[in-house]
NUBARO-23332 format. One record per residue (C-alpha): residue in one letter; residue number from 0; z, y, x. Coordinates in nm, 4 decimals. Each point is the difference from the previous one (the first is absolute). Example, Ala and Ser with C-alpha at 12.3 -4.5 7.8 and 13.67 -1.06 7.14 Angstrom:
<rs>
   code   pos          w          v          u
      A     0     0.7800    -0.4500     1.2300
      S     1    -0.0660     0.3440     0.1370
</rs>
This chain:
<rs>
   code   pos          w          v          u
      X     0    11.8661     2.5898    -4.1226
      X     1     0.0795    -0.3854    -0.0853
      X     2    -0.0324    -0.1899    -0.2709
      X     3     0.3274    -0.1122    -0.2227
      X     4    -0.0209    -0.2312    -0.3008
      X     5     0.0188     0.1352    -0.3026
      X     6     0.0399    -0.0910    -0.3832
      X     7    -0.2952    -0.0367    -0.1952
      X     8    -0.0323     0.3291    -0.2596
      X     9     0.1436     0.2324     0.2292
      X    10    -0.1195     0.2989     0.1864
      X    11     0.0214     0.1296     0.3975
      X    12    -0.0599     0.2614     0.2295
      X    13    -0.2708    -0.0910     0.2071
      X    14     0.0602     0.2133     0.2705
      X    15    -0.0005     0.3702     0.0684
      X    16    -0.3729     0.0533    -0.0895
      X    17    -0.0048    -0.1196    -0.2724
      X    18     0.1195    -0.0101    -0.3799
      X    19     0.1847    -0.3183    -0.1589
      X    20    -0.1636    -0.3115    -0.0607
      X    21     0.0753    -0.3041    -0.2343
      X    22    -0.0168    -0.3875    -0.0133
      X    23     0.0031    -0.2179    -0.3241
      X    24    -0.0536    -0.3221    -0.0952
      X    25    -0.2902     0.1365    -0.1548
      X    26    -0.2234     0.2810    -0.0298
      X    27     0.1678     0.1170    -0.3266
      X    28     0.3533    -0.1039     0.1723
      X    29    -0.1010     0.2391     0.2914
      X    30    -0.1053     0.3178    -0.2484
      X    31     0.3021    -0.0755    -0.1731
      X    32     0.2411     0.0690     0.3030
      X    33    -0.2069     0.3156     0.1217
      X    34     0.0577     0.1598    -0.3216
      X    35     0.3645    -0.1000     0.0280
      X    36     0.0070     0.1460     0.3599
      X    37    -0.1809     0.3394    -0.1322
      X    38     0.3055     0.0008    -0.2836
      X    39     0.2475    -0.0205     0.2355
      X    40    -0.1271     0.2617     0.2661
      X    41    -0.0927     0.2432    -0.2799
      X    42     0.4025    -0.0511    -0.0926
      X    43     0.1067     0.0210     0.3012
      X    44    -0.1610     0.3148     0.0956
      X    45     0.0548     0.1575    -0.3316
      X    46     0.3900    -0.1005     0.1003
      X    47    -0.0601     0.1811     0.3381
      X    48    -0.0659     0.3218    -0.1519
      X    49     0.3685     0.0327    -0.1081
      X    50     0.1337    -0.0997     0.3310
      X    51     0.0337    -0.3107     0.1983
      X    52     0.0533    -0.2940    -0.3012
      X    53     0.3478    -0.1733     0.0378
      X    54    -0.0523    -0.3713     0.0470
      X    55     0.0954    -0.2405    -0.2153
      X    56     0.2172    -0.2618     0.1483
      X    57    -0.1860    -0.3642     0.0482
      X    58     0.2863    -0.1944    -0.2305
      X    59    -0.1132     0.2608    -0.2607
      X    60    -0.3929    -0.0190     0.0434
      X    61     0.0431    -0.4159    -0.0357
      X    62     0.2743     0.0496    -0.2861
      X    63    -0.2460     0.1931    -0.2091
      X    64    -0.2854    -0.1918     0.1099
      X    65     0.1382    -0.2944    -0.1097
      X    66     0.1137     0.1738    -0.3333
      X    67    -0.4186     0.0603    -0.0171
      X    68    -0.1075    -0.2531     0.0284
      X    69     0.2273    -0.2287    -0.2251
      X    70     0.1523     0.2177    -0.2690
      X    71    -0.1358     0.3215    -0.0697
      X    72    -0.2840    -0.0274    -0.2128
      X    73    -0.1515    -0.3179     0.1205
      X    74     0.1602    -0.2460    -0.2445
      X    75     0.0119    -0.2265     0.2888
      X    76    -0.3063    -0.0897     0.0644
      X    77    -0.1882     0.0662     0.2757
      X    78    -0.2661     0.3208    -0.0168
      X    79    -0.3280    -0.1534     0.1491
      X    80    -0.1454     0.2314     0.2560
</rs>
């Protein structure tokens, strides 16, 4: 399996072996994203056990990021991670 770049905080597949790992900036930045990657596989198979999850369109996912990340609840400033 090769390499590909990938953003700092996030988590990967290493290969069939094995589990995820993740990258941070830091060590804390690194924990942080494997608990975020645990979150979202726990969702995702809890999701699974209704049937096959209907995906959300991409517009939608970066409309309500956005919407995240600069109105709801965060007063506009940034959330330090």
């Amino acid at each position: 399996m090769g390499w590909s770049p990938v953003p700092r905080g996030t988590c990967r597949r290493a290969d069939t072996s094995h589990g995820v790992f993740t990258i941070g900036a830091t060590a804390r930045a690194a924990v942080k994203a494997a608990v975020l990657c645990e979150n979202a596989a726990r969702t995702v198979h809890l999701a699974r056990q209704g049937g096959e999850p209907v995906r959300i369109p991409a517009e939608q996912v970066r409309r309500l990021h956005d919407r995240y990340q600069n109105v709801y609840g965060q007063g506009g400033a940034k959330v330090r991670g």
